[in-house]
C-alpha positions in Angstrom: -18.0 8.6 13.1 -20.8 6.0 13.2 -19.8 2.6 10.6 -21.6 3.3 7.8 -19.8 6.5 7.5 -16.4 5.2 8.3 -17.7 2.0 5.3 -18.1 4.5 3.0 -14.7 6.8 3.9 -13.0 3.6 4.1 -14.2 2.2 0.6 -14.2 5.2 -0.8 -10.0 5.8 0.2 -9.5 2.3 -0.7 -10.8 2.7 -4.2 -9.0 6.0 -5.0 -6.2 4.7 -3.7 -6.0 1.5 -5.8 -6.3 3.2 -8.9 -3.8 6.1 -7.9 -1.8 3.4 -6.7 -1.9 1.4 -10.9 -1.9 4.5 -12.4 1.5 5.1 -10.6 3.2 2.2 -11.4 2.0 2.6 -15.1 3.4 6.0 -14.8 6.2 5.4 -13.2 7.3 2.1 -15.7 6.9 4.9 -19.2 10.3 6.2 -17.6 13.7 4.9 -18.8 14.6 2.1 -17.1 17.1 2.7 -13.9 20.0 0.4 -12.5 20.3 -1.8 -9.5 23.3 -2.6 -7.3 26.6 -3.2 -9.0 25.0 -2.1 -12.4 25.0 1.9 -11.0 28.0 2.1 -11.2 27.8 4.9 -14.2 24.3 4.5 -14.7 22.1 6.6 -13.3 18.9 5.3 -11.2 15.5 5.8 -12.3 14.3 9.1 -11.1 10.5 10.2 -11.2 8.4 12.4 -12.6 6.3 14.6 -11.4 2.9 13.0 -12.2 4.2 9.4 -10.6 5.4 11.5 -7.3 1.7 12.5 -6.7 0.1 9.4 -7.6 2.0 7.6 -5.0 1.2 10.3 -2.4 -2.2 9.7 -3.0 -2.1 6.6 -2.9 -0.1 6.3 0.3 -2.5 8.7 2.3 -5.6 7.1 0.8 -4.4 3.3 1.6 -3.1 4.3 4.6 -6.6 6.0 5.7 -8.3 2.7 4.4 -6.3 0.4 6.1 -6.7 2.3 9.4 -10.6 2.6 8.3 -10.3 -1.6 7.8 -8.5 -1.9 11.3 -11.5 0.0 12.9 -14.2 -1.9 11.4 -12.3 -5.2 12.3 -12.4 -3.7 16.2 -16.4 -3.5 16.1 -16.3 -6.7 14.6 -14.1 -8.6 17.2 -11.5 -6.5 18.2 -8.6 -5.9 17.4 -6.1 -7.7 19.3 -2.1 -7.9 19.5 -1.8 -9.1 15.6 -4.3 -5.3 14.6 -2.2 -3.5 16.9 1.6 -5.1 15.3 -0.3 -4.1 12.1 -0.9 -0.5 12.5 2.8 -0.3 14.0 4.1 -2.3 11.6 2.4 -0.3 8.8 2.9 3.4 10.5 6.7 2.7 11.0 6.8 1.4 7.2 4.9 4.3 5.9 7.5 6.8 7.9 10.1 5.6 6.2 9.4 5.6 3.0 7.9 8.9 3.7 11.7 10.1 4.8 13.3 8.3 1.4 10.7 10.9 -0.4 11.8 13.5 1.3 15.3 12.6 0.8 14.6 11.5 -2.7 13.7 15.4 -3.4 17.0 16.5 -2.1 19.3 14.3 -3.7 17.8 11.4 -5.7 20.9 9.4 -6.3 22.5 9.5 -1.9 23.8 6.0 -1.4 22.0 5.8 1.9 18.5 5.5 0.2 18.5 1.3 0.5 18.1 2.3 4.0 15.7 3.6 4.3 13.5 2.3 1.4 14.4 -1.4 2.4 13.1 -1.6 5.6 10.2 0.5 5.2 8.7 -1.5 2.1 9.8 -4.8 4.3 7.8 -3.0 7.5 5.2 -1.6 4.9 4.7 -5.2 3.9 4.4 -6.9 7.1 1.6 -4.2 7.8 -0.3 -5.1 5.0 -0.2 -8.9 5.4 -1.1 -8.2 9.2 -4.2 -5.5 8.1 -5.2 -8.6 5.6 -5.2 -11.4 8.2 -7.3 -8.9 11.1 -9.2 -8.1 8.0 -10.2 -11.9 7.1 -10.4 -12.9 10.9 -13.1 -10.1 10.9 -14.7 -10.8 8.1 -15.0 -7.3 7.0 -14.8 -8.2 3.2 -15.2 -11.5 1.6 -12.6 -14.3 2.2 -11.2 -13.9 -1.1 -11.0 -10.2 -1.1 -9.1 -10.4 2.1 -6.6 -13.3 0.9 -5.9 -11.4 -1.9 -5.0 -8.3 -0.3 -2.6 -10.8 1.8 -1.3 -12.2 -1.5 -0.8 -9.0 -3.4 1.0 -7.1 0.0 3.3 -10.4 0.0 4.4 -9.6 -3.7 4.8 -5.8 -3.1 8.7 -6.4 -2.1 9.3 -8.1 -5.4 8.5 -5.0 -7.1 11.3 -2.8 -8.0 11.2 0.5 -9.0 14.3 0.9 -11.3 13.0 -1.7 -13.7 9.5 -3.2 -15.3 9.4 -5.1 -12.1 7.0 -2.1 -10.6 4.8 -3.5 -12.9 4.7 -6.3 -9.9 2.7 -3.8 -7.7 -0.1 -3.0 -9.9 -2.5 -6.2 -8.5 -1.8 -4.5 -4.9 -3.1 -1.7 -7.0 -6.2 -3.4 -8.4 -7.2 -5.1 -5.1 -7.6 -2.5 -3.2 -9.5 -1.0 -5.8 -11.8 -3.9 -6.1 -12.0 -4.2 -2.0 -13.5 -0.4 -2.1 -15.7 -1.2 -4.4 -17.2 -4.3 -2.1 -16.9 -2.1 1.0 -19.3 0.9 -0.9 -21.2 -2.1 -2.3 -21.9 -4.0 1.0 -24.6 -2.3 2.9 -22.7 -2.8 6.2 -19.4 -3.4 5.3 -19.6 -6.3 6.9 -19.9 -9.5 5.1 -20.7 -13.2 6.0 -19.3 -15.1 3.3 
């Protein structure tokens, strides 16, 4: 795939993935509120409907493709190095966990062992992120403050919490990524100076 293809794919994946990624959490917040730790004790967690489940698999495959399309582009810029490669691990082991908890989640949404697998694989997801952001900014494949604000928003995606309005914490993840697509379709190279 020569780069203006893979700017386009990648900006394209970014921005449907950032909206699917709001629309989720908006989605996903309408539900009754859940429980967390000692409050579940007769309370049952927040589940999820069927229109939030396929949001957030959008999202994931989309902002997974972008971030692997970002992580190429930074390796024509300058390479990649041990910090893009920690990334893509990083982010890949993140993204199979969570992917497990879904699976999991189908089966029996309320088996105590989910904090294992959800905790480590939004921690992992997160440290993925943050690394994609700094390759990203080292690269300059989007503008400074498009790439410290993907940093900042990934840093604030383990705050979020899905059992209460605290998803609500994930929707500026949401909205850079969206505005990041928009910059990469926007840019004729997807490479940018600034």
């Amino acid at each position: 795939m020569n780069e203006s293809n893979l700017v386009k794919v990648t900006g394209l994946c970014s921005m449907v993935g950032g909206l699917a990624w709001v629309a989720g959490c908006f989605v996903h917040n309408s539900l009754p509120q859940g429980c967390i730790d000692q409050g579940c004790v007769g309370h049952a967690m927040r589940g999820s409907s069927p229109a939030d489940t396929v949001l957030y698999l959008v999202a994931g495959l989309m902002l997974a493709t972008s971030s692997l399309g970002l992580l190429l582009l930074a390796r024509a810029t300058s390479g990649l190095g041990r910090t893009g490669i920690a990334a893509g691990v990083a982010g890949g082991a993140g993204c199979l966990l969570l992917g497990a908890a879904s699976v999991v989640s189908a089966i029996d949404n309320n088996w105590s062992g989910m904090p294992g697998l959800v905790v480590p694989g939004v921690l992992l997801l997160a440290v993925g992120l943050v690394l994609v952001a700094w390759v990203v900014l080292r690269a300059r494949v989007l503008p400074t403050w498009t790439a410290l604000l993907l940093l900042a928003t990934a840093l604030l995606v383990p705050f979020a919490n899905e059992q209460t309005s605290r998803i609500l914490l994930a929707v500026p993840f949401g909205l850079t990524w969206l505005v990041a697509g928009a910059g990469l379709l926007r840019s004729e190279r997807g490479l940018v100076t600034a």
